[in-house]
N, C-alpha and C positions, 0 to 999 in steps of 0.2 A: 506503280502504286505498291504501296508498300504490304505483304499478306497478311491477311485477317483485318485490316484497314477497312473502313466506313466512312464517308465521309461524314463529319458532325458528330462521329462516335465517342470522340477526346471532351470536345464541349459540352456534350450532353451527359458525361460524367463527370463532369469539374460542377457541374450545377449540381448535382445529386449528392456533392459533398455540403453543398450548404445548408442551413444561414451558419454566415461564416462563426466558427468557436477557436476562441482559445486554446492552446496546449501550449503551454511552454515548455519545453526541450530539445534539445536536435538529432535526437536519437533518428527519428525517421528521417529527417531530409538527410542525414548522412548514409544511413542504408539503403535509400535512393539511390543519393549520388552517385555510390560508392557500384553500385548494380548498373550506374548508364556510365563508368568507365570516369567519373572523379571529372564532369566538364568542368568544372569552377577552376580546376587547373590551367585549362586550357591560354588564360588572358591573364590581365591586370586588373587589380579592381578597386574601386573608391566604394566605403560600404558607407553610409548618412544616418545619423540617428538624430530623435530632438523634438522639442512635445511641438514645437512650428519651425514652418520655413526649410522643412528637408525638402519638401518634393521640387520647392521653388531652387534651392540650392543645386540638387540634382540636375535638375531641367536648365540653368544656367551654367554647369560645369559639362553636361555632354556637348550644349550646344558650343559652348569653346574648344572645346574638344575636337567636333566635327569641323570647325571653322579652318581648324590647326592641319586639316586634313586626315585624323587618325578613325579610323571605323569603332566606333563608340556606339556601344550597348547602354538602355538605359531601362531600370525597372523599377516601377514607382506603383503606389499603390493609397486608395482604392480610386477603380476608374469612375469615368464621372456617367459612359454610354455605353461603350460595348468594353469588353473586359480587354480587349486586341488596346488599349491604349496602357495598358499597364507594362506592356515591350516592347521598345524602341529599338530600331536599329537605323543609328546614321538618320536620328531623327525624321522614323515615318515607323506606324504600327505596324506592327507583323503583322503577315496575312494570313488568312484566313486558315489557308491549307496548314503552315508551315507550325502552327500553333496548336489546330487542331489533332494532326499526326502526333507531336512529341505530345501532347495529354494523354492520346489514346495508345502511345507507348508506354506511358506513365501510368498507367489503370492496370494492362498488364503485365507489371514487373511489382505491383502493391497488393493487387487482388484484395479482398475486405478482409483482411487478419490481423496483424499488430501493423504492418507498412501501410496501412491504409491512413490517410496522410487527411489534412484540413484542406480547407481552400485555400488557407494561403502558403501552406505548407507545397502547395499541387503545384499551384501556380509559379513558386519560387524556384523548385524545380525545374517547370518546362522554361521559366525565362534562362537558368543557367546553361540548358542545354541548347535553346535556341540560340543564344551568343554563342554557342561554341560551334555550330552548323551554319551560322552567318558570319562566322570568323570575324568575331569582332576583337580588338586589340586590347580595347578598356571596357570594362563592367562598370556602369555607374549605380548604386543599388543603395536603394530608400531602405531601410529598416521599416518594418514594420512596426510593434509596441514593442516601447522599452529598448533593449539592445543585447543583452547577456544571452539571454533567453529564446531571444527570435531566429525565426527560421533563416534568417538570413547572413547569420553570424558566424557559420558555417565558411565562409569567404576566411581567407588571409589577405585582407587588405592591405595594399603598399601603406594607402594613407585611411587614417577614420577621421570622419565629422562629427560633434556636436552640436548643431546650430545653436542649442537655447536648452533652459531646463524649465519647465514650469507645470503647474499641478493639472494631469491630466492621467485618467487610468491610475490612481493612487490604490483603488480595490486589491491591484495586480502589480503596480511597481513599489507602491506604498509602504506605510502608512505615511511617512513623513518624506519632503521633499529629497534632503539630504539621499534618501534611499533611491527615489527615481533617480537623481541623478548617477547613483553609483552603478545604476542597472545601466543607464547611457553608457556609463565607461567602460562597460564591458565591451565593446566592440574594440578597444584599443589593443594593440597588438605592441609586443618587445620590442625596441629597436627602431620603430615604425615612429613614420610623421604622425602627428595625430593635433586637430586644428577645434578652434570653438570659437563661438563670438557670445557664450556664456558670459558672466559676472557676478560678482560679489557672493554668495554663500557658496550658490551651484560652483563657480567656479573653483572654490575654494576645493569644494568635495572633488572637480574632474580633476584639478591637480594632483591632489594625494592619492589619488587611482591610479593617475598616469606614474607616479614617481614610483610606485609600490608594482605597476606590471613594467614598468622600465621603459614606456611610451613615451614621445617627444615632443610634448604639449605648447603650443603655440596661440594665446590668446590675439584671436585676428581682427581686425579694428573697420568700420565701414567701409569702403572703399572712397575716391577723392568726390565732392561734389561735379566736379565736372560732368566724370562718369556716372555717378545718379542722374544725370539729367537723361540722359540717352539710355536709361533702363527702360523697355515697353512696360515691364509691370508695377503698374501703381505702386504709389505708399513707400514713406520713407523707410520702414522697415527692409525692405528690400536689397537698401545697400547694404546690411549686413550678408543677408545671402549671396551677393552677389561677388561679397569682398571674404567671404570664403571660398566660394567657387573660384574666385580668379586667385586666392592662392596656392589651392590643390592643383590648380592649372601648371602656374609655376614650378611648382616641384614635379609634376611629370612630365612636362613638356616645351616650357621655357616660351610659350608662344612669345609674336611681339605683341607692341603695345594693339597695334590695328587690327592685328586676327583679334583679341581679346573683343575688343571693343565692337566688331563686325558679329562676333558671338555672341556678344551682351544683346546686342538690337535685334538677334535672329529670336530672342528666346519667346516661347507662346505657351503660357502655360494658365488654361481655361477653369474656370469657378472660383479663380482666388481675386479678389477685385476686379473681375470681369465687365468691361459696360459692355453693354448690346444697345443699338441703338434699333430705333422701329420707327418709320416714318408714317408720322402724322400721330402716333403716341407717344404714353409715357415711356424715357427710357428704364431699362434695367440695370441694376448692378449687383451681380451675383459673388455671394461670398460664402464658402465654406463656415467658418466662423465653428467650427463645432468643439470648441472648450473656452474656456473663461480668457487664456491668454490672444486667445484668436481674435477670441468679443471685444478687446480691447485694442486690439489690431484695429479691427474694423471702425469701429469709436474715432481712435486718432484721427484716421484720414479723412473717416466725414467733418471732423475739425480742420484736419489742413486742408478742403477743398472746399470750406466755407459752405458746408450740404447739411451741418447740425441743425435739427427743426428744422429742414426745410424738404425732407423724404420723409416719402409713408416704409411701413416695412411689413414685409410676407414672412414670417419666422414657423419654422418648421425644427423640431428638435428632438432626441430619441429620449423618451422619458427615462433612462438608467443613467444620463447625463445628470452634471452639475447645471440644470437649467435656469435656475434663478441667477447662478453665476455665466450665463452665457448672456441672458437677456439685461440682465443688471446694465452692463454699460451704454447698450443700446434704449434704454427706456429712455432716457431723458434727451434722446439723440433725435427722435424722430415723432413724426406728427401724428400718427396712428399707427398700430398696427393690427393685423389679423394673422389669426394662427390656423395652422394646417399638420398634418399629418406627413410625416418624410416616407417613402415605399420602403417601407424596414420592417420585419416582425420585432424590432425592439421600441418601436413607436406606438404610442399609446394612441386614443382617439383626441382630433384636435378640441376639443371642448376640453378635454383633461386638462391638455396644456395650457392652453388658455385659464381655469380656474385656478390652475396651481400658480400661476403667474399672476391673479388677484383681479383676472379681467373676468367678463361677463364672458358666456360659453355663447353667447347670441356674436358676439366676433371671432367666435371656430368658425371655418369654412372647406367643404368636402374636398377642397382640390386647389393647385395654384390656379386655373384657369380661372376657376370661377373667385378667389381671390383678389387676383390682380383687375376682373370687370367690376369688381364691385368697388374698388377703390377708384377704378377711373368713372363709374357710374355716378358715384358719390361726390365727384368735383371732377366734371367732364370741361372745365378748361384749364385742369392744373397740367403743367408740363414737367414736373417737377420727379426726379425720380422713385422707382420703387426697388423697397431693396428685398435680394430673396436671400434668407442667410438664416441659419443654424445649424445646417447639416449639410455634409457632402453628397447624403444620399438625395437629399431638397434642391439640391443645384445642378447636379446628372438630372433628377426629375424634368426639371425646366432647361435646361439645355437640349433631351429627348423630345420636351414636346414641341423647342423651335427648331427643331430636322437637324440635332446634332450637335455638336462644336463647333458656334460660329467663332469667328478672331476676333480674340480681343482688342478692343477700340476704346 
């Protein structure tokens, strides 16, 4: 054991750093770093930035990874049930111990002075040093907001991603799109592969980024239909992610076509069109959805699976959101809805949401639980699904209270 060690002593300070805040700079996590001996050197790394579709891009680029047989690291953020899903190694959470320790070395080498770091600032750290103690080969690593600015930028990545650009955190990357996307660009490195499945303005913006840091911009096109068909994760949007991921594959490891495709079928990546089924009731289908491009994500496939007006929906949302623009696409999607409150100090009471969204506060309800019985209470022989969707932290909620992260089905 390692001295002055406690067991639970790292977690129980990674919690005391929150609710999680902003700081944009990387002054600390490099005086971090720089104090646990520079791990980020230690591997290779893919850094993902993108207002959607990074963590799904992530989660299908390690798992090709792992398939190819290379010890892949992967760190994605925020989790949906215990914070141990935001570190991958060789696709399975770090445990318990091995996470706990590198935090509770992390507390003391910060102490509360100026290194005293965010949560996600904490957290990005102990994932860099855990790949470097699990000897991992490749880094696969989701940005957090924005790109220039994030903690995790800090990385010299062989290659960067921008899955997409679209209006999300403008308060912060803003005001105008053009600018979020140039804050994306910031992850691109001189020299370096640098990949997007962007278009038309966004794109326009990540080209003259790329040209102006000397990055090697490759607009990446969906991958073939065949290969969509064998993607586990719903929704066409998918093949975009998935047709970047396989071609960061390519450039660092040349798999063949079968590992690729063996990768694609392993991937599992929980709250983002999620079904759950539950026998002898209604099914679930759990979606993040928490920005306008997301809302419209979601929209689509209730269209391509023939599910418009024919779900109720549980919509949970953080009032600092664009929420008119989240629920916008879904109003005309579904057959009722009720509103709930997501486990956030940035959620307001579900009656709020609910009025701001032009509905009566008499369809707030104190909790999913009692949302979802009052929908099947209300038409106790519909079979028809219920969707829980406007927040990430609304989809951990209901994932926590069916005993976890069941698989996607």
């Amino acid at each position: 054991m390692t001295p002055g060690f406690a067991p639970g002593s790292g977690l129980c300070w990674l919690e005391s750093l929150g609710p999680q805040k902003i700081r944009p700079g990387l002054s600390r996590v490099q005086a971090l770093l720089e104090s646990l001996g520079h791990p980020q050197r230690a591997y290779r790394s893919v850094l993902i930035a993108g207002t959607n579709g990074k963590g799904s891009t992530a989660a299908f680029l390690s798992s090709i990874l792992s398939a190819a047989g290379i010890r892949t690291g992967l760190y994605t953020s925020p989790h949906l049930v215990r914070v141990h899903e935001r570190v991958r190694i060789a696709e399975e959470d770090v445990e318990d111990r091995c996470l706990d320790e590198v935090l509770w070395l992390i507390s003391r080498i910060s102490g509360d002075g100026a290194l005293r770091p965010t949560y996600f600032e904490a957290m990005t750290v102990a994932a860099f040093e855990v790949f470097r103690r699990k000897g991992v080969r490749v880094a696969v690593v989701e940005a957090g907001i924005g790109g220039l600015w994030d903690a995790t930028n800090v990385l010299d990545p062989l290659i960067s991603i921008v899955t997409n650009v679209a209006e999300d955190h403008l308060e912060i990357l803003g005001p105008a799109l053009s600018d979020v996307a140039r804050q994306k660009a910031g992850i691109f490195r001189p020299g370096r592969t640098a990949l997007t499945s962007a278009e038309g303005e966004t794109f326009a913006v990540l080209e003259t980024e790329a040209k102006r840091i000397g990055a090697d911009l490759t607009q990446v096109t969906p991958i073939a239909l065949a290969m969509e068909q064998g993607l586990p994760l719903p929704g066409r949007h998918q093949a975009r992610n998935a047709g970047l991921a396989v071609a960061a594959a390519q450039k660092l490891a040349a798999p063949s076509t079968e590992v690729v495709a063996r990768g694609l079928r392993a991937v599992c990546w929980p709250g983002r069109l999620q079904w759950v089924r539950r026998e002898g009731r209604r099914p679930l289908l759990l979606d993040g959805a928490h920005n306008p491009a997301g809302a419209e994500t979601l929209a689509a496939y209730l269209d391509e699976a023939g599910l418009s007006e024919k779900a109720d929906l549980v919509f949970g949302a953080l009032l600092d959101k664009d929420v008119e623009g989240l629920f916008s696409p879904l109003r005309t999607r579904v057959r009722k809805a009720l509103f709930v409150s997501p486990p956030s100090p940035r959620a307001g009471p579900a009656r709020e949401l609910a009025e701001r969204l032009g509905f009566d506060a008499g369809l707030a309800e104190p909790g999913l639980l009692p949302a979802i019985a009052r929908l099947e209470r209300e038409d106790p022989a519909s079979r028809a699904p219920i969707i829980v969707a406007g927040s990430l932290y609304l989809v951990g909620e209901m994932l926590r209270l069916l005993g976890g992260a069941p698989e996607a089905v």
